[in-house]
C-alpha positions in Angstrom: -16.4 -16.8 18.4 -14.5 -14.4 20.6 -11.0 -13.8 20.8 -9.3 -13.3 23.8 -7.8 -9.9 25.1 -4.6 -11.1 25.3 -4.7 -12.7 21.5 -6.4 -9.5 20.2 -3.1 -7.4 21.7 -0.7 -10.1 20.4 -1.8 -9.7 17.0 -2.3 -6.1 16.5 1.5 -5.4 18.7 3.1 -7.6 15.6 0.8 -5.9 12.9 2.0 -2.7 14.3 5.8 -3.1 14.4 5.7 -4.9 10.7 4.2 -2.2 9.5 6.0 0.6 10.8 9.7 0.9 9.6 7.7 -0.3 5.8 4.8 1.4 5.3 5.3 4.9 7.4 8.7 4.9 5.3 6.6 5.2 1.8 4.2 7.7 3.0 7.1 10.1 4.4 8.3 10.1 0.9 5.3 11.1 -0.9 5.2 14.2 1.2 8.7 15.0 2.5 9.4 16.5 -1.3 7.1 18.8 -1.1 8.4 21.5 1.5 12.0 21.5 0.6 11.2 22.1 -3.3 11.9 25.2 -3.5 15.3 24.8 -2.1 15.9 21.8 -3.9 15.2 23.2 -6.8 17.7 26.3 -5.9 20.8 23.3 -5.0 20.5 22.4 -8.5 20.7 25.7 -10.4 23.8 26.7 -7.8 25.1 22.9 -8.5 24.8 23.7 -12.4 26.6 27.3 -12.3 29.2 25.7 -10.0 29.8 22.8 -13.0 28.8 24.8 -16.0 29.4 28.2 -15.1 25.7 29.6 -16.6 22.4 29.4 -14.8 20.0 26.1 -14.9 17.1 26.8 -18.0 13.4 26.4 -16.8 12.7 23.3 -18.9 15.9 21.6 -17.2 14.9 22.6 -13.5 11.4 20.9 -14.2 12.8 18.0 -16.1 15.4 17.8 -12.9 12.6 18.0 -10.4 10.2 15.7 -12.5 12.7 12.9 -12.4 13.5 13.3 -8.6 9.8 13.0 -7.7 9.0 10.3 -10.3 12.1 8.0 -10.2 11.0 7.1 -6.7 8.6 5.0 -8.6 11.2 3.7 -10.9 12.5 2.3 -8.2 9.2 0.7 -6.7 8.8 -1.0 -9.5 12.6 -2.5 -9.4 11.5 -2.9 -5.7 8.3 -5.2 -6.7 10.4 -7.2 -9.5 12.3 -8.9 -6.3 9.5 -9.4 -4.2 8.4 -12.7 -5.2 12.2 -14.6 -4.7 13.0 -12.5 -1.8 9.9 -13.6 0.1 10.7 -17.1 -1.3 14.3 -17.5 -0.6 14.3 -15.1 3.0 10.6 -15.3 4.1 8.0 -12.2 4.2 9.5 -11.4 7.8 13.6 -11.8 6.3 12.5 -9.6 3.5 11.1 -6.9 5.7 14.5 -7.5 7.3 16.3 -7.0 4.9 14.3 -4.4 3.3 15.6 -1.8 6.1 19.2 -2.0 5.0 18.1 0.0 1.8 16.1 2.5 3.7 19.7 3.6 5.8 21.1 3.6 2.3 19.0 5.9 1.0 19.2 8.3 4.1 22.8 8.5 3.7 22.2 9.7 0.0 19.7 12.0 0.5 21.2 13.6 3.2 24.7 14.2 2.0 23.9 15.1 -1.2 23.9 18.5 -1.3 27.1 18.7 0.9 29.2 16.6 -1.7 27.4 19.0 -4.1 25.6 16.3 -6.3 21.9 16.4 -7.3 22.6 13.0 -9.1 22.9 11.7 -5.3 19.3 13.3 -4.5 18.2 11.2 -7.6 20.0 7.8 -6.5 18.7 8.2 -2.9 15.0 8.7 -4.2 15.6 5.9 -6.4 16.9 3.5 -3.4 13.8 4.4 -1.5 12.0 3.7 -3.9 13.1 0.2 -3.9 12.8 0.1 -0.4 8.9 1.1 -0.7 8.6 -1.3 -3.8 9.5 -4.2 -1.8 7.7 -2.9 1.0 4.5 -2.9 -0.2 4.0 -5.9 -1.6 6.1 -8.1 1.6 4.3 -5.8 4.0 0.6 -6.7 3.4 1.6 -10.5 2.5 2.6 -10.4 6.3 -0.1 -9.0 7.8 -3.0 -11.4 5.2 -1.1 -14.3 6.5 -0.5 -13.7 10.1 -4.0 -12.3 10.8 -7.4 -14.1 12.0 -10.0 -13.4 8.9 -12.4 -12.3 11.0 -9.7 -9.2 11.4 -8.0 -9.7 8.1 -9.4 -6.4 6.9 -8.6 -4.2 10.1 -5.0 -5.6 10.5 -4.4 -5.2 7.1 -5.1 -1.8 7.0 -2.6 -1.2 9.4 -0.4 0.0 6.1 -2.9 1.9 5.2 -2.5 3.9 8.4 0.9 4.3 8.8 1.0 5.5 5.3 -0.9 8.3 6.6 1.0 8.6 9.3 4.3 8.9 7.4 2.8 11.4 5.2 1.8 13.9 7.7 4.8 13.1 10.1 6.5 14.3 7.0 4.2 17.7 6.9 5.0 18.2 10.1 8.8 18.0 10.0 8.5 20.1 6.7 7.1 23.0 8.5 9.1 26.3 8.7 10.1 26.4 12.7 11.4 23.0 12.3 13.3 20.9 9.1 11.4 23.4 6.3 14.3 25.8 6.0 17.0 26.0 3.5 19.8 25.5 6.2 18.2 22.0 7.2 16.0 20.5 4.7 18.8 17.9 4.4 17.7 16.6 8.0 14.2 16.0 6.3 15.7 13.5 4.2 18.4 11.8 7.0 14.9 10.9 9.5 15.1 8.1 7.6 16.9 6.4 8.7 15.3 6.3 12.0 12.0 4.5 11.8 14.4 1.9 9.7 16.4 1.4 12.8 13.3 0.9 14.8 12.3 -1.9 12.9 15.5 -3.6 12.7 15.8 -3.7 16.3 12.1 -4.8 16.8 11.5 -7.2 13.9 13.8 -9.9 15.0 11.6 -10.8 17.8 7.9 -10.9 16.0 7.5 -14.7 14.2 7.9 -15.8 10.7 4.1 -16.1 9.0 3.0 -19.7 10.2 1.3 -20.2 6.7 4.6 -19.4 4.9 6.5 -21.6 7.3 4.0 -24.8 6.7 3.2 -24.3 3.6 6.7 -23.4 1.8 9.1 -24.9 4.2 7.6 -27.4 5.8 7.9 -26.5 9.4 4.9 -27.5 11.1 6.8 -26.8 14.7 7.6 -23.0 13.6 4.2 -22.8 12.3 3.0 -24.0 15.5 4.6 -21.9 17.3 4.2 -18.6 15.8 0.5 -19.3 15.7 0.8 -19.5 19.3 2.5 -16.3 19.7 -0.2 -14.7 17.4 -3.1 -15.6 18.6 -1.7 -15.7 22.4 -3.5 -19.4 22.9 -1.6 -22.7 23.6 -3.9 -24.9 20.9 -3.4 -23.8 17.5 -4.2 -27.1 16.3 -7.4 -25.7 14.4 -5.6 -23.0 13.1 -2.6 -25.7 11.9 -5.6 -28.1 10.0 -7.0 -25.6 7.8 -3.8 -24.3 6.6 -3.0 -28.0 6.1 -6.7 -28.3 4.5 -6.0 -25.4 2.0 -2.5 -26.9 1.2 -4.4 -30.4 0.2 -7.0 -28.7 -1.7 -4.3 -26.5 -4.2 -3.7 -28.4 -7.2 -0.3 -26.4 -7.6 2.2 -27.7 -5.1 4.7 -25.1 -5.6 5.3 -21.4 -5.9 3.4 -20.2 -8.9 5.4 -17.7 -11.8 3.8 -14.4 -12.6 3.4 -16.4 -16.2 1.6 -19.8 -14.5 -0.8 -17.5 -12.9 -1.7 -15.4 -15.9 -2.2 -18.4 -17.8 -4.3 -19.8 -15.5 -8.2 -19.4 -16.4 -9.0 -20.7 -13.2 -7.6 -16.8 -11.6 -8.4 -14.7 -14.7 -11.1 -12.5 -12.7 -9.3 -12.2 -10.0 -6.0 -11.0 -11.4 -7.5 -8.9 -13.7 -9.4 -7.3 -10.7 -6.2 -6.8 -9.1 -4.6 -4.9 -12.4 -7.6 -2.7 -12.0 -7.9 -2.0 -8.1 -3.6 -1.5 -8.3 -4.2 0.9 -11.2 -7.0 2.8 -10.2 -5.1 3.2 -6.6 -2.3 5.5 -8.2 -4.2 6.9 -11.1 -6.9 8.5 -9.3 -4.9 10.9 -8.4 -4.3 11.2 -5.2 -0.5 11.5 -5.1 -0.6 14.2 -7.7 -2.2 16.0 -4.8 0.7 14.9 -2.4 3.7 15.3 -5.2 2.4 18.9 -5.8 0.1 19.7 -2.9 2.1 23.1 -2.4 1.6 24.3 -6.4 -2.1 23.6 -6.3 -2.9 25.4 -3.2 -0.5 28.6 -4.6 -2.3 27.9 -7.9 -5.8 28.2 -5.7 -4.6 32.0 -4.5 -3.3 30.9 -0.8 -0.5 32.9 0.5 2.9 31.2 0.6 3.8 31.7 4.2 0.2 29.9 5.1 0.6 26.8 2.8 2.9 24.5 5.2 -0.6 24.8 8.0 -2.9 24.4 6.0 -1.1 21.3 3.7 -0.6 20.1 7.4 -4.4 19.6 7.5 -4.8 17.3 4.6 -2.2 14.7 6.3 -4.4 14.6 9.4 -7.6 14.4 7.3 -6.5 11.5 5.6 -4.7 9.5 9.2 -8.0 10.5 10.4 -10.0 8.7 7.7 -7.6 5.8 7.3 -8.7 5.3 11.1 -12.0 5.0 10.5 -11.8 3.0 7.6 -10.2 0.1 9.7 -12.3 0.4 12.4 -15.4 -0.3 10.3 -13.9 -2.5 7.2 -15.2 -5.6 9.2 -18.8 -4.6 9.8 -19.1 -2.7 6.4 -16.8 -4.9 4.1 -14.7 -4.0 1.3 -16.8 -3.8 -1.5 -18.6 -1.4 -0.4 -16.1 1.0 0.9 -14.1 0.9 -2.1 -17.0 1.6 -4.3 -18.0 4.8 -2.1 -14.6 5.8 -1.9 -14.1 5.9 -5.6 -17.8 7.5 -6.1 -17.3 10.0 -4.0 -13.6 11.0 -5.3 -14.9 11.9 -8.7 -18.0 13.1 -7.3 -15.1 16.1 -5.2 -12.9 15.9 -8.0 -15.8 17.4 -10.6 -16.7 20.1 -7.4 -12.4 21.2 -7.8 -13.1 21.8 -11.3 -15.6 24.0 -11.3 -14.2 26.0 -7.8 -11.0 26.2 -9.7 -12.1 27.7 -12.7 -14.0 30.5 -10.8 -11.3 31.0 -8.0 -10.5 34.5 -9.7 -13.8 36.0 -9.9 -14.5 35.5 -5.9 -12.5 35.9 -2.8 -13.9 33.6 -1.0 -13.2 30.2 -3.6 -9.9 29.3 -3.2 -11.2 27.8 0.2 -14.0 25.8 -1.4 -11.5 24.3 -3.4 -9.4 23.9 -0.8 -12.4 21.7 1.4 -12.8 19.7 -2.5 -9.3 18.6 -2.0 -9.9 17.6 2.0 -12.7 15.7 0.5 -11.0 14.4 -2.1 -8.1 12.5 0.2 -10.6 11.4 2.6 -12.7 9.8 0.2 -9.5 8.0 -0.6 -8.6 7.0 2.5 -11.7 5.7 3.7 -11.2 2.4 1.1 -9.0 2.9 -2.3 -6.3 3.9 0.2 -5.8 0.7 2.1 -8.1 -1.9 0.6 -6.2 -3.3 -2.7 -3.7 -4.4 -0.8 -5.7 -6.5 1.5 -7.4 -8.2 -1.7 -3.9 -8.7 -3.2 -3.7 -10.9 -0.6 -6.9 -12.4 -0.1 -7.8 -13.4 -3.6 -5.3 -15.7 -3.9 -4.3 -18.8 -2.3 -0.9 -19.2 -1.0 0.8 -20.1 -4.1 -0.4 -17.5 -6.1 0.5 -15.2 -3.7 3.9 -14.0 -4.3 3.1 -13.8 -8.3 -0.1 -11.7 -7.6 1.6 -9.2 -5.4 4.6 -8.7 -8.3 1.6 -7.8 -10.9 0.1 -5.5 -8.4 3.3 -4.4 -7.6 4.4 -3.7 -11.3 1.1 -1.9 -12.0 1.3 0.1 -8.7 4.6 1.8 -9.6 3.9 2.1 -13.2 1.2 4.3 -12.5 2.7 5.6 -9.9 5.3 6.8 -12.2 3.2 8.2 -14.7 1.3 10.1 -12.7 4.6 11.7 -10.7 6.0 12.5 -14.6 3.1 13.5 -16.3 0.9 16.1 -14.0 3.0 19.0 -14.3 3.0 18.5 -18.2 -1.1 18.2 -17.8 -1.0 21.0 -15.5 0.1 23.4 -18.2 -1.8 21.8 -21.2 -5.4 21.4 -19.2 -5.0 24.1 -16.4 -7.6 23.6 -14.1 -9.4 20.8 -16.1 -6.7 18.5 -15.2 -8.5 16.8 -12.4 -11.0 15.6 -15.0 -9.0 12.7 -15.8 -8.9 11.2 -12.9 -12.9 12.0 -12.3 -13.1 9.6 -15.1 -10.6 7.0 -13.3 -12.7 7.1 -10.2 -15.7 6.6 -12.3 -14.6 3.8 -14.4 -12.9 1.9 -11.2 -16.4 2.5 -9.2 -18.1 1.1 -11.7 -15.8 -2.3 -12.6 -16.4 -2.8 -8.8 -19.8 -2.8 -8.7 -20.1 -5.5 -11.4 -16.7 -8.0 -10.2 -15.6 -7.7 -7.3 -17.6 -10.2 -4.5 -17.6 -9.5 -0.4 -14.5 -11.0 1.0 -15.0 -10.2 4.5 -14.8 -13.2 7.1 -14.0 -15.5 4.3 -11.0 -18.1 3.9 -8.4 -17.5 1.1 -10.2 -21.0 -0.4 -13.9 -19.3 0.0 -12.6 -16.3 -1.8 -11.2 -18.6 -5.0 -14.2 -20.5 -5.2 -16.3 -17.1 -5.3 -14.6 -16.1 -8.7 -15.2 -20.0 -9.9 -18.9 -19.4 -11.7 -17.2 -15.6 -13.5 -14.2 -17.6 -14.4 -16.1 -20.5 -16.3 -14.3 -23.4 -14.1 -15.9 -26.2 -11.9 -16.7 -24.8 -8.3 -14.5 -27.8 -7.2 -14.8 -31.7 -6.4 -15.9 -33.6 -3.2 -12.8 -33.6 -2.0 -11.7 -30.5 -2.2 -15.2 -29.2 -0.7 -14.4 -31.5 2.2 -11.1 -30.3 2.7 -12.4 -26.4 2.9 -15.5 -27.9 5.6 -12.9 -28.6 8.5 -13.8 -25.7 11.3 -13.2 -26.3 14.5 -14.0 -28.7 16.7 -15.1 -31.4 13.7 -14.0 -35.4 13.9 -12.6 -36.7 10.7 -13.2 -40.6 10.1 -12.3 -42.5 7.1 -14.6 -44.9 6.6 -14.8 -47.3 2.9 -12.2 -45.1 1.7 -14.8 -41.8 2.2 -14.5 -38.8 4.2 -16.9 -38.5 6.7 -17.3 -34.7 8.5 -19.7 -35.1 11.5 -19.1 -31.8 13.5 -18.8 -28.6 12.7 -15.6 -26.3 13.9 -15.1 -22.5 13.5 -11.2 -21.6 12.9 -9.8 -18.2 13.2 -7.9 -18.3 9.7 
């Protein structure tokens, strides 16, 4: 079944403009903290004699910077807390919406901090974007799973993926010397934005509500209609309308699920414990301890300081250029497999950096295999653990499990996320240059859970997906009627006949 040129542009125009102002916003901060650290760092020991009269202690400046970097997760994890009555109250498009609003309120902290002369507003504003990224990336891929075709489920949804990468190196870029990365404007670094917020909230307004959250939770079978049509660029949706009314029929929950129902469901046990583990591995395997402190490492690896910005400049390419890649494949390959390989080969580069690192001194030439180890490292990530677990957030759960499943990814997304931001420097000093071992062991164990759980989702429904997990669960794969309900495709006549279903075509639906 091919889709049309025109539908194919229709849905990958509204993937890209409800992804941008969100998920370009979260990779910006990972990496705009790391070229103005320095200087950041200086604003708070001048703040501190200014207040106190005596220099800023060592222990302090690090405890100071270790709460900047890590709060930002703090306030991700506030972010994901909302997520679920936001979505419900406001929609996933309103909340993306609304999202933006904290985005200019964190630019106007950042920003103005250091002229008011207040760290403590650097903190807050880290802290607001944080909440902005929290809600982000759990509304964000919820959009894109529900308002994509599942033969391109995978690609559209790593759209976030993608402009995660994006943000990150558009914030190398801006952190470079000749342009923000100077003590006079690193301010500016933190005021852009505000732009890519305004962006969205001028484009946003325009792109449709998600047709399953509109027929499914509110009941609006003519907005669902018609932002199916404006997705898919086709005048009958009708197909597209039955099996979203199929999968409604078949859920024996007829409203929105707590976080509590669906933990206590047996029915989802697999699959939200595969979540918990995907989430966790995702921020634990270390990845954005090489984006928090990218600039340390390589001065810990013997580079010359005025060389670092170029060459940390690299590793945001390498990994938009892998993140790329990864959606351009995901539907031929799948995402078992690329998550698998992606993991494998992180610890597999992370073991190499522990041996380069320890002989860096004793040869010249070292610092640069260590340096390719950490290249390897993020594109390893990239090319699966990078994007993925947010596209099977979405997809191993039906639509009103949903919003629950995304607030436990969400809550162990930015718990990690927080330990990791907190903790490396402390396992910096106490293991040196054996600290990348833990997360060898991360990658290993995630690789490895994988293998044994997690089934092929590719070009499945949300319904095909559940039943999947049914025999590892222990439940019944379903009754008659529900296995009628998920047989509707395209193109099939439905006739009731003695009070029995009778299906005598077959029909192929894009979701």
């Amino acid at each position: 079944f091919e889709f049309s040129q025109k539908q194919r542009s229709n849905d990958l125009i509204c993937s890209f403009f409800g992804a941008f102002g969100s998920s370009y916003l979260y990779g910006y901060n990972l990496s705009v903290v790391n070229a103005p650290a320095l200087y950041i760092k200086t604003f708070y020991n001048q703040t501190w004699m200014e207040r106190y009269g005596e220099p800023i202690g060592a222990d302090m400046v690090t405890m100071l910077w270790s709460i900047t970097v890590s709060i930002f997760a703090i306030g991700g994890l506030l972010g994901a807390l909302c997520v679920t009555l936001l979505t419900k109250l406001i929609g996933r498009k309103g909340t993306l919406l609304l999202n933006n609003g904290f985005a200019v309120i964190a630019a106007l902290l950042l920003a103005l901090g250091e002229k008011a002369r207040s760290f403590e507003m650097l903190i807050i504003g880290r802290f607001v974007m944080g909440v902005d990224s929290g809600i982000a990336l759990s509304a964000l891929p919820m959009y894109l799973g529900e308002i994509s075709p599942r033969h391109m489920r995978g690609s559209i949804g790593q759209f976030n993926s993608i402009l995660i990468c994006l943000g990150v190196f558009t914030g190398q870029v801006l952190g470079l010397p000749e342009l923000l990365g100077q003590e006079s404007r690193w301010n500016f670094l933190f005021a852009f934005l505000a732009l890519p917020a305004l962006l969205q909230l001028c484009v946003l307004p325009f792109l449709p509500e998600s047709p399953r959250f509109l027929l499914m939770e509110r009941r609006d079978e003519a907005g669902a209609e018609k932002a199916f049509r404006a997705f898919l660029g086709k005048k009958d949706v009708s197909k597209e309308l039955e099996e979203v009314h199929a999968e409604g029929r078949a859920q024996n929950t007829l409203h929105m699920a707590s976080v509590t129902e669906l933990l206590l469901n047996p029915a989802l046990r697999w699959q939200v414990i595969t979540v918990i583990v995907t989430m966790a591995c995702y921020q634990l395997c270390g990845l954005n301890a090489i984006w928090y402190y990218t600039n340390g490492i390589l001065r810990d690896s013997g580079f010359a300081e005025n060389v670092i910005p170029y060459i940390v400049l690299s590793t945001g390419g390498i990994e938009t250029l892998a993140a790329v890649v990864s959606g351009l494949v995901i539907e031929r390959i799948g995402r078992r497999p690329l998550l698998i390989f992606g993991f494998s080969a992180m610890a597999f580069f992370f073991g190499l950096l522990t041996v380069f690192l320890n002989f860096q001194d004793q040869y010249t030439w070292m610092p640069y295999l260590s340096f390719t180890c950490i290249l390897a490292v993020i594109a390893s990530f990239c090319s699966g653990p990078g994007g993925i677990p947010f596209v099977l957030t979405g997809e191993l759960f039906e639509q009103s499990y949903r919003p629950a499943a995304f607030m436990i990814a969400g809550i162990v997304n930015w718990v990690a996320n927080f330990a990791v931001g907190l903790l490396f420097p402390f396992m910096q000093e106490s293991l040196q240059t054996y600290a990348f071992l833990v997360f060898l062991v991360v990658c290993v164990l995630g690789a490895v859970y994988l293998y044994f759980i997690l089934p092929e989702t590719k070009n499945k429904t949300f319904m095909d997906i559940s039943q999947s997990f049914a025999k590892i669960n222990n439940v019944p794969l379903g009754n008659k009627e529900i296995e009628n309900e998920l047989a509707i495709k395209a193109g099939s006549k439905e006739v009731e006949e003695n009070g029995k279903v009778i299906i005598d075509g077959e029909i192929e639906s894009s979701f």
